[in-house]
N, C-alpha and C positions, 0 to 999 in steps of 0.2 A: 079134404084131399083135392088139389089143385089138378089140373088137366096139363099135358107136352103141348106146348105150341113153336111154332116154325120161328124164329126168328133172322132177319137177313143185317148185319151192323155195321155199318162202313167203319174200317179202321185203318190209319192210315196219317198220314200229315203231309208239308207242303211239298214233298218229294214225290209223293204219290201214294197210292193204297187202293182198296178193294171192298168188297161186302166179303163180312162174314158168315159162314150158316152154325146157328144154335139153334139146338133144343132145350126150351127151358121151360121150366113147371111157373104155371099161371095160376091166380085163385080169385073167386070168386070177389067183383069191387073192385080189382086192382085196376090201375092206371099205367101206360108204356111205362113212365119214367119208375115206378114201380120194378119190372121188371128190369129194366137196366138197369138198377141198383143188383139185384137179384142176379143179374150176371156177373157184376163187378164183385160180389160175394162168393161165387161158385164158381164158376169158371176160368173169367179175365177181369180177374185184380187192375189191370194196368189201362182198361178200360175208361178213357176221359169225356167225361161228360158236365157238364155248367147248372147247376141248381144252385136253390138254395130255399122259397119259402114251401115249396109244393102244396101251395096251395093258388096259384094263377095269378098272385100279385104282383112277382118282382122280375118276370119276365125273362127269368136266366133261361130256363131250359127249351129254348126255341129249336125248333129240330123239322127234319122234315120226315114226314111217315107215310110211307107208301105214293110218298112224290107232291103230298100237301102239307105245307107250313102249316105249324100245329104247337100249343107247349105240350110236351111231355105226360105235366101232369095235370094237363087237362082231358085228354080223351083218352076214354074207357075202353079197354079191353073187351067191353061190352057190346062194343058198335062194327065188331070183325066177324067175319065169318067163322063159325067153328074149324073149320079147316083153309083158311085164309095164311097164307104169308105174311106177314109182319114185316117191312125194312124200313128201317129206320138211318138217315144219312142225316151229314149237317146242315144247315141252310147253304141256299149254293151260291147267293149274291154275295159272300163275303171270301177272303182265304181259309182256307183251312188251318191250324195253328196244331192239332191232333185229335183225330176221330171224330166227336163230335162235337168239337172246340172251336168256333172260328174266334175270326178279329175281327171285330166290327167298331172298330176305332175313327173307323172314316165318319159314322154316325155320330159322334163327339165331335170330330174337327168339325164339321160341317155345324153343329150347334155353336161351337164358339163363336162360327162366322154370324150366327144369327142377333142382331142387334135388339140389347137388353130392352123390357121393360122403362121407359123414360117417365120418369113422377112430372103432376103436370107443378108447375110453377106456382110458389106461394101456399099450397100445403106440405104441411110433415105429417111422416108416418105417424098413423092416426087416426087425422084427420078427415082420410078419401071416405066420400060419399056416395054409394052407386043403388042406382033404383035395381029390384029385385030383376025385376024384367032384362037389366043389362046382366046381372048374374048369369041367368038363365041360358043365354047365348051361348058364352063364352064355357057355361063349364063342362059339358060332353067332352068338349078337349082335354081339359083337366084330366079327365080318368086316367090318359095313356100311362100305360106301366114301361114300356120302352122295349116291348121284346122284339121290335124291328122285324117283324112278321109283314111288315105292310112294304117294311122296306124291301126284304127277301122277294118279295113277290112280284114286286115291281117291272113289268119287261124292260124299262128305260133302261135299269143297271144294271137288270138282272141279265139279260144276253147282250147288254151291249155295256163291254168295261169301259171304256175310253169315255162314259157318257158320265162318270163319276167328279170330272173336274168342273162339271157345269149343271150337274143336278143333284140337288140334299133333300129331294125325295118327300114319300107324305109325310111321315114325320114331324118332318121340318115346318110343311107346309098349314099343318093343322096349328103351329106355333104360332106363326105368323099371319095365320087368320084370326087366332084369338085373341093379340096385341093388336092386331087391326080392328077389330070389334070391340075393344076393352075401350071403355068411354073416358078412364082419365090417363091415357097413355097416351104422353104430348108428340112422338112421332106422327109425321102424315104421311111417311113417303113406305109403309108398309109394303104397298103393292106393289111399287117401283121396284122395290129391293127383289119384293118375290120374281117378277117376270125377268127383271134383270140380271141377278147374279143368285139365285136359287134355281132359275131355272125352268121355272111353273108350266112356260108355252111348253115344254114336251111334254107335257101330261096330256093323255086323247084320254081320257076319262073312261076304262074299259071298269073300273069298282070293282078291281082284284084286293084293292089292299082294303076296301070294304067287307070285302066276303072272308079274309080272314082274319078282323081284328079281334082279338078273344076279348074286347071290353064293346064290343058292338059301336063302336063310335061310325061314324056314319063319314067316313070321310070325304068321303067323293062330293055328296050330295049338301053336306054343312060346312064343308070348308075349302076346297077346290072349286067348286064352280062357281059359289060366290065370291072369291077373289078373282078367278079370270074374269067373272061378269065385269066388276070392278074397272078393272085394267081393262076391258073391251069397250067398256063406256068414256073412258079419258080418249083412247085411242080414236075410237069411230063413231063417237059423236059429231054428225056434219060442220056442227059449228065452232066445235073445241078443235076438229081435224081443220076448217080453213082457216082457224087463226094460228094454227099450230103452221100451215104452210108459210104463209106470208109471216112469220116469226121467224121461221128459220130459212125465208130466202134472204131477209135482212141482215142474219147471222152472218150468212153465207158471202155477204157482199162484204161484211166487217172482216171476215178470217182472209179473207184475200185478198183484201189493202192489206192487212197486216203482214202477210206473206211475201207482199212486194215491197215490203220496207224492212223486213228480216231477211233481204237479200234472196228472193226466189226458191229459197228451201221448200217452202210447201205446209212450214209449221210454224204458226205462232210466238211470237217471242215470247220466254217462260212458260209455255205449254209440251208436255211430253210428248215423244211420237209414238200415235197412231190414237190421241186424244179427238175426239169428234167422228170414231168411225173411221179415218184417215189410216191406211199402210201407208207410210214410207215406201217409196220406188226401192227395189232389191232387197228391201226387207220379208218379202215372200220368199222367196229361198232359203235365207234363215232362220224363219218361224219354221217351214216344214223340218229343216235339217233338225232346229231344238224339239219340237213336238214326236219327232222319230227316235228321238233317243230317252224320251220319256218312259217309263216302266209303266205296264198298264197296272200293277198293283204299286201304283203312287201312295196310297196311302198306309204304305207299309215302311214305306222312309219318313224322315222328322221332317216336321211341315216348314213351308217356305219361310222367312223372315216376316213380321207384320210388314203393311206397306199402307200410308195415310192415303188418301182417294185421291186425283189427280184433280184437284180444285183447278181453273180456267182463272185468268185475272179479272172475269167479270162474276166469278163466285158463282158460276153453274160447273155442273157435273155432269159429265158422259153416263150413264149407264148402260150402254150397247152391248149386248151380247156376243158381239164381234170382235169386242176387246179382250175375251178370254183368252187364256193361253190353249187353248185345244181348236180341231180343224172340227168342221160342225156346220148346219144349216145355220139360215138366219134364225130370229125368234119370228113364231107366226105374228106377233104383234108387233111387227115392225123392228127395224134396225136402226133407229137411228133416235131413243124415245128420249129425253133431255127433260129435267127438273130442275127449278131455281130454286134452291136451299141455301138457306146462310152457310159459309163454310165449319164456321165451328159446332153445328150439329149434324155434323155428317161424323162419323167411325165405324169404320168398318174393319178393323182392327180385331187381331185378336185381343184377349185381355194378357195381365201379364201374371202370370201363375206365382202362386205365393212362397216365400222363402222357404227352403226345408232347413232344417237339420235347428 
C-alpha cells in the first residue's frame, strides 16, 4: 500500500500556464517519472510528458524537480522528505511546446553547425589505427545521452535568450573537444571554430553543467578548460602574439592599398562587408534596426539559408566574433583572431537533408 504524496505540475504551453496541485499515491522504489505516468492514468490523461527508455539512457525525460535538472527516471522518490512537495516543471532554457514538453531543436541546429569528423588522407574505413591511450581521452565524451541537462543549466542561455545565436553550449563543446583530441581527425582549426563561432570565451567555468550530468562526464574540467587552455596558448603566447602583431600590421598596410584602389570604399575588392572585423560606415544603424526585429525564440523559425565562409583572395578567413549577427561583448580572446586554411577545407555549412518521400 502506497503512501498520498504532494505533487505541484506545471501544465500549460507557449501561451502560458501554471503549477498544478495533486495528490497521488506513491509506493515503495518508485521513481518521479513513475508517478507522472501514475497521474496521466488517474487523474490527467492529457498530461504531456517525453520518455521513452526509463531506464537513464535516452535522455527524453529531462525535467526540472524542485528547481534542479534531473531525468525523471532517475531520482527516487526515496530521496524527498516524507512530507516534502514534489514540483516538477519543464526545463526552462528551452520553449515550452505543452507541459512538460519543450523544443529543444536549437541543440540540433547548433550540432549541424558543428563540423564533421574529417578521415585523415590515404586511409579507408578500416584501416584507422589508434593507440589505446588515445582511446581513453576522447571516450568519457562518448557517453553523452543528449538529454541537454548541462544545456538547461547553463546561465549563458539559460537567463540570457539573445546569447543563443553565439553559444551551442557544453554539449557542443565536449564534441569538439573530442574531435580535437581524436588523433586521426585531419581538421586543425577545432579550437578556432570553438572560440569563434561556438562561442567557448563565454563559458567562466562555474561546473553547473558538471554537477548535473547523469553520465558523470566531467565537463568543465576534460573538455572546456582544455580547449580554452588551447586557444589561450595560440593567443598569448609572447612570441606567437609578436608575430601575430607585425602579421597583421602588414595585413593592415595590404587592406588599405587595396581600398585606395577600389575607390576609398574602405573594403577590399571581392571581399564582403564587414570581413576583417570592419563595419561599414551607417551600417551600425542597420545592424541594430535588423537585430531588433529579431524574435528572441529564433530557433523556433526555419533556419537561415547555408552560407559558404567569406574566403579573402588571399585564402584567409575571419573568424571574429564580431561578425555575428547579434549585438554582444567582444570574445575575451580577442577580436580580431585570423587563420590561414586552404579554402577548400573550410565548411561550415549546414548539410543537405536527405530526399523524403
Amino acid at each position: 500500500m502506497g503512501v498520498k504524496r504532494h505533487f505541484r505540475v506545471w501544465r500549460g504551453d507557449q501561451a502560458g500556464g501554471d503549477l498544478a496541485d495533486f495528490q497521488v499515491e506513491v509506493n515503495e522504489g518508485e521513481v518521479v517519472l513513475d508517478v507522472i505516468h501514475r497521474l496521466q492514468a488517474t487523474q490527467t490523461p492529457d498530461l504531456a510528458v517525453r520518455w521513452n527508455c526509463k531506464a537513464g539512457k535516452c535522455g527524453s525525460c529531462s525535467m526540472e524537480i524542485n528547481g534542479k535538472p534531473q531525468l525523471g527516471c532517475m531520482t527516487r522518490m526515496s530521496t524527498f522528505d516524507e512530507h516534502e512537495t514534489i514540483t516538477v516543471t519543464p526545463i526552462r532554457t528551452f520553449p515550452v511546446i505543452r507541459d512538460l514538453v519543450t523544443d529543444v531543436s536549437f541543440n540540433y541546429v547548433r550540432a549541424r553547425e558543428q563540423p564533421a569528423f574529417a578521415p585523415p588522407a590515404g586511409l579507408a574505413p578500416g584501416e584507422y589505427r589508434m593507440q589505446q591511450v588515445d582511446v581513453e581521452r576522447s571516450q568519457e565524451f562518448r557517453k553523452c545521452i543528449e538529454c541537454f541537462l548541462c544545456q538547461n543549466t547553463c546561465h549563458v542561455i539559460r537567463d540570457h535568450e539573445d546569447n543563443k545565436r553565439a553559444f551551442a553550449g557544453p554539449r557542443l563543446f565536449i564534441r569538439a573537444a573530442e574531435l580535437d583530441m581524436h588523433p586521426l581527425d585531419a581538421r586543425t582549426d577545432r579550437k578556432e571554430f570553438a572560440q569563434a563561432y561556438q562561442g567557448m570565451g563565454y563559458c567562466n567555468i562555474t561546473k553547473c553543467c558538471t554537477e548535473v550530468c547523469p553520465e558523470h562526464i566531467k565537463i568543465t574540467d576534460n573538455a572546456i578548460i582544455p580547449m580554452k587552455e588551447r586557444v589561450v596558448d595560440r593567443r598569448y603566447d609572447p612570441i606567437v602574439q609578436l608575430g601575430r602583431r607585425i602579421f597583421r600590421r602588414d595585413q593592415l598596410d595590404d587592406r588599405a592599398a587595396e581600398a585606395d584602389v577600389s575607390g576609398g570604399t574602405g573594403v577590399a575588392a571581392g571581399v564582403g562587408a564587414g570581413v576583417g572585423g570592419r563595419v561599414p560606415a551607417g551600417g551600425a544603424a542597420s545592424a541594430a534596426g535588423t537585430q531588433a526585429e529579431v524574435s528572441t525564440n529564433w530557433h523556433h523559425t526555419a533556419p537561415p539559408a547555408p552560407q559558404g565562409p567569406a574566403v579573402r583572395d588571399d585564402g584567409r578567413v575571419n573568424v571574429s566574433e564580431l561578425l555575428l549577427d547579434r549585438s554582444g561583448a567582444a570574445s575575451p580572446f580577442g577580436d580580431d583572431q585570423e587563420f590561414p586554411l586552404p579554402p577548400d577545407q573550410l565548411s561550415y555549412q549546414h548539410p543537405t537533408p536527405p530526399d523524403e518521400g
